[in-house]
C-alpha positions as CSV (number, residue, x, y, z in Angstrom):
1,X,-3.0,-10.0,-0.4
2,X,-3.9,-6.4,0.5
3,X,-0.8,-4.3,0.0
4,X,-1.5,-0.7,1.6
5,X,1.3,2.0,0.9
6,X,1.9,6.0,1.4
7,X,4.0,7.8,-0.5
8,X,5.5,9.8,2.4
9,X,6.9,6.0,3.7
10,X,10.3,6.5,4.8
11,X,10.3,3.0,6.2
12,X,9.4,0.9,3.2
13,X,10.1,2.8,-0.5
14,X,7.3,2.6,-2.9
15,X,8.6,0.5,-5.1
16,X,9.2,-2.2,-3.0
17,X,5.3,-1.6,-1.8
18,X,4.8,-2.0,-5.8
19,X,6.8,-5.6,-6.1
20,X,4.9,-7.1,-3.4
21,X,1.8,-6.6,-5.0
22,X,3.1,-7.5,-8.1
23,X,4.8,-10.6,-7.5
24,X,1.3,-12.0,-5.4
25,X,-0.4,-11.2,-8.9
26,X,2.2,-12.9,-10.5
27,X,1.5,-15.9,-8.7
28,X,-2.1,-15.8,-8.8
29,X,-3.0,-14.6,-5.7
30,X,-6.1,-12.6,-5.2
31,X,-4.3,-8.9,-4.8
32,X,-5.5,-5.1,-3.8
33,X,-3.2,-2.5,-3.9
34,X,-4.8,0.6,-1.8
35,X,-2.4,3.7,-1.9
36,X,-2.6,7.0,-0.1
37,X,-0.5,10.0,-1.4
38,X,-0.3,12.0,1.5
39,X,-0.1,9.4,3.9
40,X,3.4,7.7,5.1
41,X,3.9,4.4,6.9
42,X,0.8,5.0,9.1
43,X,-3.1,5.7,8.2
44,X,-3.9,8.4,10.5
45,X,-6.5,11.0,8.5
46,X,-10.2,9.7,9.4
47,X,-11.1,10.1,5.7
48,X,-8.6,7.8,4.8
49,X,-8.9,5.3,7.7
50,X,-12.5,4.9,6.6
51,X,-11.0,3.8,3.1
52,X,-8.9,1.8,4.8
């Protein structure tokens, strides 16, 4: 499971972002969590789309 997150995400908090990857580790599942700080519920810098 590939759990991408911003912290500027008014849509979805951060924690909640944070459970979701740690319940699929919990239960075994091969997990990424990829987080951008100055990002919010969209990727939209290049640099960070590349990333991405």
């Amino acid at each position: 499971m590939l759990v991408i997150h911003g912290s500027k995400d008014y849509r979805i908090p951060l924690g909640q972002g944070i459970q979701a990857f740690q319940a699929a580790v919990l239960r075994g599942l091969e997990s990424r969590f990829l987080y951008f700080p100055e990002e919010n519920h969209w990727v939209l810098t290049p640099q960070n789309g590349i990333v991405w």
